[in-house]
C-alpha positions, -999 to 999 in steps of 0.1 A, spaced: -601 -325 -125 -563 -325 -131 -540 -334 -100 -529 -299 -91 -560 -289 -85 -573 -320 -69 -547 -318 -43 -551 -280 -35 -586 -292 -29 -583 -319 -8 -557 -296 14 -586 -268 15 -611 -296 30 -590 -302 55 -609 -296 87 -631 -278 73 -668 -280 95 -703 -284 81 -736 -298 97 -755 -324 89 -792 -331 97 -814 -359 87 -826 -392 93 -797 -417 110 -797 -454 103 -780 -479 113 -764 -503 84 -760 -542 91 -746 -565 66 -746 -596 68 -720 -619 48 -717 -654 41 -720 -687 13 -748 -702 2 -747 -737 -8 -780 -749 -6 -815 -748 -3 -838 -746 24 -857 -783 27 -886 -759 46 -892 -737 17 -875 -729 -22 -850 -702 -1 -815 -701 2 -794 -711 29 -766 -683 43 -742 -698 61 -733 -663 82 -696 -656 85 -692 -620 92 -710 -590 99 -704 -552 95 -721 -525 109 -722 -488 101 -736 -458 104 -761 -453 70 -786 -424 62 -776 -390 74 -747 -412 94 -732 -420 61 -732 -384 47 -711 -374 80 -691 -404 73 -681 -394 40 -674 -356 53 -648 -368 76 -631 -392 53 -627 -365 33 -610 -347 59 -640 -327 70 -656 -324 106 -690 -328 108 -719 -320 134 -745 -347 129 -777 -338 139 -803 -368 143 -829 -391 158 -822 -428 176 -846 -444 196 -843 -455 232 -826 -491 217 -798 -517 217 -791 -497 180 -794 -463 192 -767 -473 214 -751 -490 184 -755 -457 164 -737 -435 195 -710 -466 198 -701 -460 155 -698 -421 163 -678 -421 188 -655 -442 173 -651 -421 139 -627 -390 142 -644 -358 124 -675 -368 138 -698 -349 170 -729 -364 172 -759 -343 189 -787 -370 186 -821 -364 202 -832 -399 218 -876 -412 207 -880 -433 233 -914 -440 214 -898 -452 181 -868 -475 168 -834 -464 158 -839 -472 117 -820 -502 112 -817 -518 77 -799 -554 77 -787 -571 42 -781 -600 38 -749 -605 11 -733 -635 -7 -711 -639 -31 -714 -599 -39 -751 -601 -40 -777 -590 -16 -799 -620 -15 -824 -597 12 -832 -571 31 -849 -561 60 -859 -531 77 -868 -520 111 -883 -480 114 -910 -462 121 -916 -433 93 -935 -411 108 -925 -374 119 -912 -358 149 -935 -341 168 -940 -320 199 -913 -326 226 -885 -345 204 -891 -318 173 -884 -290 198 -854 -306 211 -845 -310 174 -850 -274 164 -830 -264 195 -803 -285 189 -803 -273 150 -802 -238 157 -773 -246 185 -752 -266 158 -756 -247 127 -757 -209 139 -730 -197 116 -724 -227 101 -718 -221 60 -730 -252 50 -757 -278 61 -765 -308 44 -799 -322 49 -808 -358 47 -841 -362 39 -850 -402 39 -885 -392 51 -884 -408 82 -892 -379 102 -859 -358 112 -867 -330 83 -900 -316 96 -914 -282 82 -902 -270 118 -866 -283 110 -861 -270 77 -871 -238 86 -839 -239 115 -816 -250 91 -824 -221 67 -823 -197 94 -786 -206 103 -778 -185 79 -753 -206 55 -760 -226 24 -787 -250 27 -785 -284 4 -807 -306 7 -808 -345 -4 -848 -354 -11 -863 -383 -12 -899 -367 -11 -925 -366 -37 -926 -326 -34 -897 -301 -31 -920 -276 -23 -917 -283 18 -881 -269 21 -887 -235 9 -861 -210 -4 -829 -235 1 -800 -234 -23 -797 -267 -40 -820 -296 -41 -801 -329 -49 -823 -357 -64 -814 -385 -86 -826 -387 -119 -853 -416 -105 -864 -391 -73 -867 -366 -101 -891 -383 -121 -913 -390 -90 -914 -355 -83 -924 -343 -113 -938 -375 -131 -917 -367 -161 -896 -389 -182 -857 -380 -172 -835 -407 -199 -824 -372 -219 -803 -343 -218 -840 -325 -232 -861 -348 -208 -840 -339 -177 -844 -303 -183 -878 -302 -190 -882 -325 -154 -854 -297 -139 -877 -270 -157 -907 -280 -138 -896 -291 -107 -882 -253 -105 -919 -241 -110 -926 -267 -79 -907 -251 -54 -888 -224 -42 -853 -234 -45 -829 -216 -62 -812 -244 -77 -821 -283 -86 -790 -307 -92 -798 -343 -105 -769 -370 -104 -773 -392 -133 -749 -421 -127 -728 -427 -155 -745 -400 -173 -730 -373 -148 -747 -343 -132 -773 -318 -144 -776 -288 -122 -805 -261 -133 -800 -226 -118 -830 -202 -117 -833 -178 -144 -803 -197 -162 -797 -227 -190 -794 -260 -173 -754 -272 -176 -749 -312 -178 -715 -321 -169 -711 -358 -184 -698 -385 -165 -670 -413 -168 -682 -451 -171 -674 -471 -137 -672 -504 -127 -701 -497 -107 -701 -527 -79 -725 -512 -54 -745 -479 -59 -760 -477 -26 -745 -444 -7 -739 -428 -33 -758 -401 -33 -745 -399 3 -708 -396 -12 -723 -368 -35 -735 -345 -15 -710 -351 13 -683 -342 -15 -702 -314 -28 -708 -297 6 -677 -296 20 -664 -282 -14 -682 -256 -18 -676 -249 24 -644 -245 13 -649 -217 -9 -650 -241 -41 -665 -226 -73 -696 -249 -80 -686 -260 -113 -656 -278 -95 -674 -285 -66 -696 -308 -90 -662 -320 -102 -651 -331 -72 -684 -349 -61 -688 -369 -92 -647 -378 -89 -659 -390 -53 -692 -411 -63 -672 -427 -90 -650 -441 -65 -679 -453 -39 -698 -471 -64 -667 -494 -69 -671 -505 -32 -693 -529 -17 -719 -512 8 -724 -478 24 -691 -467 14 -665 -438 23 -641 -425 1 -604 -411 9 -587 -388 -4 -555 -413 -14 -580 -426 -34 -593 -399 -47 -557 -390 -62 -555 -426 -73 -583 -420 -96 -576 -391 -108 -542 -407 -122 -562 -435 -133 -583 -411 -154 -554 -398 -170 -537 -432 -182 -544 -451 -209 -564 -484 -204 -529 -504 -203 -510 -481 -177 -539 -486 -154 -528 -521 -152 -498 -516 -141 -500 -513 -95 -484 -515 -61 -485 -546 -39 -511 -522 -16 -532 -512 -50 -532 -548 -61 -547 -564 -22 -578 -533 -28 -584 -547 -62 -584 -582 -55 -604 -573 -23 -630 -559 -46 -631 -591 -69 -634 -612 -44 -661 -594 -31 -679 -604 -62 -672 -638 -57 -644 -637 -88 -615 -660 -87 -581 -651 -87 -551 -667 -106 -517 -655 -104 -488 -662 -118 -452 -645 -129 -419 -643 -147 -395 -621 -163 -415 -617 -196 -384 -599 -215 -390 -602 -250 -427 -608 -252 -435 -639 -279 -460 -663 -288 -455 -688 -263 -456 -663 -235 -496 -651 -249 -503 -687 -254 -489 -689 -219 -508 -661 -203 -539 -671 -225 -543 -706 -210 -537 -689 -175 -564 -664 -176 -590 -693 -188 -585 -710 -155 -594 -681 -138 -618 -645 -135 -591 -622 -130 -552 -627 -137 -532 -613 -115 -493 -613 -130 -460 -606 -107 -433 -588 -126 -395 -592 -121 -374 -561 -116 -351 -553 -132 -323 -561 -108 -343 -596 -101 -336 -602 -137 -305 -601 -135 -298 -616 -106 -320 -645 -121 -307 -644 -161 -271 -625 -157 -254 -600 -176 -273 -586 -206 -305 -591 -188 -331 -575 -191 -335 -567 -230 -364 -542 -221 -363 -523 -190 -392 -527 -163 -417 -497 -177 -415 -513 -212 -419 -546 -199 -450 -540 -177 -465 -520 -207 -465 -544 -233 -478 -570 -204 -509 -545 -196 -515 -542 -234 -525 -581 -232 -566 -587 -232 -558 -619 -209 -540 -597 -179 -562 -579 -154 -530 -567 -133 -491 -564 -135 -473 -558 -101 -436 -550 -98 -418 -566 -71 -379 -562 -66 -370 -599 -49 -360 -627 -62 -392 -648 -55 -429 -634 -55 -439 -649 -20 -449 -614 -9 -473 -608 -37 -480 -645 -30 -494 -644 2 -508 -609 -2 -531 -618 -31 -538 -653 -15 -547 -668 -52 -572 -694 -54 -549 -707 -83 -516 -701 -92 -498 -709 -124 -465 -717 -136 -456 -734 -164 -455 -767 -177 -421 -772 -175 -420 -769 -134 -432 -796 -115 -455 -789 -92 -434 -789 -58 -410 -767 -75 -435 -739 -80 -426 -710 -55 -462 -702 -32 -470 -734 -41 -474 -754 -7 -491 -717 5 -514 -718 -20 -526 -750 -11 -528 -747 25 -554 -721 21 -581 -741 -3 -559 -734 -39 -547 -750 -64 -516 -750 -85 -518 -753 -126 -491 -760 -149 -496 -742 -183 -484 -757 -215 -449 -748 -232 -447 -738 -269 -422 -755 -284 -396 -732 -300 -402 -704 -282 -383 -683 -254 -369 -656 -246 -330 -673 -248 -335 -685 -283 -346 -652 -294 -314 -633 -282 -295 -659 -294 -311 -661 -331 -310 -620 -328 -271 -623 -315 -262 -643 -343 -282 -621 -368 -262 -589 -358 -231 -579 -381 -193 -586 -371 
C-alpha cells in the first residue's frame, strides 16, 4: 500500500464505529530475571519486577479498533470478580471504547497470566470457565446485541469458545443487518450461518477441515471444503509471513503474499487482523485493500511484545520502511531509535553505542565499528550533523554531507542503527538509549569519553576500540589535497 493511499485511509477510519462481540479476557503479564533455580524442584526462579495488564480476547480486537482511530461498542461477558472489575477499570480508561458487558455472577472473568523473562514466556496460566451462556445472561446478551449493533455496518465476532458466541448470539449479530465477520476458533464453521467472512488461521483451518494447509494448492483445497462446511459467503485464512488467502463463493481463491517480519510476538494478531480489516471495509474500503491494510497492521503487531495495538504513526512508518532499501531503514529519529531499542531489549539483547563524524569512510573506521558490534547484540551509532562537524573539524568539513554519510554507515553489516543528532555531544541519544556499553576509541581515555560516567551509573560499561594505524580521515584529505593539480 503506497503512502497516498495509506493516509487517505487512515483519515477515512477516523471515528468510524463498529461492534464487537465475543469472549473478553483479561491479559496479565508478568515480567522479570531469572537467575536461578528453584532448590524445591528443576524450575526457574522469576524475580517479578513489573506487571502489565490489558484487556485480551474480544477486549483486544476493540483495542486495536480504537488505536486505529475507530470507536468501538464491545459487547461481552465478565464475571462477578476482582477482574471483571479489572476488565470495566481497562475500558474505561481507553478512549474509542463503550463497553456493554453482561455480568455471570456464576463464572470467572477469563483471565490468562504469563509469566515473561528475558523476552520469553517461561508460563502460563489460565483462569475461565468455557462453557456457554445460557438462559438469563444469553438473553441479556441477545438484548444488548440487538441494542448495540441495530444499524451497525460492521460487527466483528470473537469467537474464543468460551461462551459469548452462542447459536442465539450469532443469530443477533446477523440480524443487525450489517456485515458480519467472524474470527473462529471452533472445530465447525457451520454454527454461524450465512455470515460474510470467516477469519481462521491457516492452523484453525486445518482443524476445521483436517486438511493439510503449507500450500497455495493445499490452502485452497482446505478453503474449498471448508466452503462446502458452512454457509458463509467467504473464508479468509491469514498465513503469517505467507500472507492472506481469501476464497469467495462461486470464485478462484486470491492469495495476496506477505512481507517477512521480525516477528517478536505473534499472539494478537489475529486480533490486529480483523480489527484492521473491519473497520476498513466500515469505511467503505474495497476488500482487496482492506486485506492490504490488515496485513500492513499484523506486520506491525507481531514486532511487539504481548497483546499488542498498533497506531496509525506507525502504520505510516512502515509503509516508508517498505519502500526503502535495507540501508535507508537504518537510518532513524532519536524517538524511532528509543521504540527499537525498546524492542531489543525486550528480547533481552544488549545495546552498544557509540559515535563520530565518519566523513570519509576507511578501513580503520570498519575495523572500528567491527570490534564495536562484537562487544555487543545491536550497534547503535550517533551521527554528527553537519553543522556539528564543523563546529568540531572547521572549515572544509564535512567532505560528504549528512545523507551520504548516514548511507554509506547503514550499508555496514556491523551497524543496526544510525541516528542524526545536530549538538555538539551525543548526551541526548546517550541517555535516551541508556547503552549497556558504549564505545569510543582507543585513543580516548576512559574518563574522557562523553556518557561515560552515565553509562556507568546505570550498570554499563565503557570499551575502548583499537586504532589502525595509518588511517583517518585528516590524512586522507591531506594525501588527496596534495594529490590535486596546481
Amino acid at each position: 500500500m503506497d503512502l497516498s493511499t495509506l493516509q487517505q485511509l487512515l483519515t477515512r477510519l477516523s471515528g468510524a464505529r463498529i461492534v464487537c462481540v465475543g469472549d473478553l479476557m483479561v491479559d496479565r503479564f508478568v515480567y522479570g530475571e531469572v537467575t536461578r533455580v528453584s532448590p524445591e524442584a528443576p524450575i526457574p526462579v522469576l524475580a517479578r519486577e513489573r506487571e502489565l495488564v490489558m484487556l485480551g480476547g474480544a477486549g483486544n480486537v476493540a483495542r486495536n479498533v480504537a488505536a486505529l482511530g475507530g470507536d468501538v461498542a464491545l459487547v461481552g461477558l465478565v464475571g462477578g470478580d476482582s477482574e471483571g472489575h479489572e476488565a470495566l477499570r481497562l475500558i474505561g480508561e481507553q478512549t474509542g471504547i463503550e463497553g456493554f458487558l453482561v455480568t455471570d455472577p456464576a463464572r470467572p472473568t477469563t483471565l490468562k497470566t504469563r509469566f515473561v523473562s528475558g523476552g520469553q514466556q517461561l508460563l502460563r496460566v489460565d483462569l475461565e470457565a468455557s462453557i456457554p451462556a445460557v438462559g438469563d445472561v444469553e438473553r441479556r446478551l441477545v438484548r444488548t446485541v440487538r441494542d448495540v449493533a441495530k444499524g451497525a455496518g460492521v460487527v466483528l465476532i470473537s469467537d474464543y469458545g468460551k461462551g459469548v458466541v452462542t447459536d442465539a448470539v450469532i443469530s443477533a449479530c446477523r440480524e443487525a443487518g450489517g456485515m458480519v465477520i467472524v474470527d473462529s476458533k471452533a472445530r465447525s464453521f457451520l454454527r454461524y450461518g450465512e455470515v460474510d467472512v470467516i477469519k481462521p488461521n491457516a492452523g484453525e483451518l486445518a482443524y476445521a477441515t483436517g486438511l493439510p494447509t503449507s500450500t497455495n494448492p493445499e490452502i485452497e483445497a482446505a478453503l474449498a471444503h471448508a466452503l462446502s462446511l458452512c454457509e458463509a459467503k467467504a473464508i479468509l485464512v491469514t498465513r503469517a509471513a505467507k500472507g492472506i488467502s481469501l476464497a469467495v463463493r462461486g470464485e478462484a481463491v486470491r492469495h495476496f503474499p506477505g512481507v517477512p517480519r521480525d516477528v517478536f510476538d505473534a499472539s494478537g494478531a489475529g486480533d490486529t487482523t480483523i480489527a484492521a480489516l473491519g473497520l476498513a471495509l466500515a469505511a467503505g474500503t474495497p476488500v482487496e485493500q482492506a486485506i492490504e491494510f490488515a496485513m500492513l497492521a499484523s506486520g506491525v503487531a507481531v514486532g511487539k511484545a504481548g497483546t499488542a495495538t498498533v497506531l496509525p504513526e506507525e502504520l505510516i512508518e512502515a509503509s516508508l520502511t517498505a519502500h526503502m532499501a535495507p540501508a535507508e531503514g537504518k537510518i532513524v529519529t532519536p524517538q524511532r531509535m528509543t521504540d527499537e531499542i525498546a524492542r531489543w531489549r525486550a528480547k533481552g539483547l544488549r545495546i552498544g553505542f557509540t559515535n563520530g563524524c565518519f566523513d570519509i569512510l576507511h578501513r580503520g573506521h570498519v575495523t572500528y565499528l567491527n570490534q564495536a558490534r562484537s562487544w555487543c547484540d545491536r550497534l547503535v551509532v550517533g551521527l554528527n550533523s553537519d553543522r556539528s562537524v564543523s563546529a568540531l573539524k572547521g572549515e572544509g568539513r564535512p567532505v560528504n554531507d549528512l545523507e551520504g554519510r548516514a548511507m554509506v554507515l547503514a550499508g555496514l553489516g556491523a551497524v543496526d542503527l544510525v541516528v542524526p543528532f545536530d549538538e555538539d555531544t551525543p548526551i541526548k541519544l546517550i541517555e535516551a538509549a541508556r547503552p549497556e556499553i558504549l564505545i569510543k576509541g582507543a585513543d580516548y581515555s576512559e574518563d574522557q569519553v562523553v556518557g561515560g560516567d552515565l553509562v556507568k551509573a546505570w550498570g554499563g560499561e565503557v570499551r575502548l576500540a583499537q586504532i589502525v594505524d595509518g588511517y583517518s580521515t585528516t590524512a586522507a584529505i591531506a594525501r588527496m589535497t596534495a594529490k590535486e593539480p596546481t
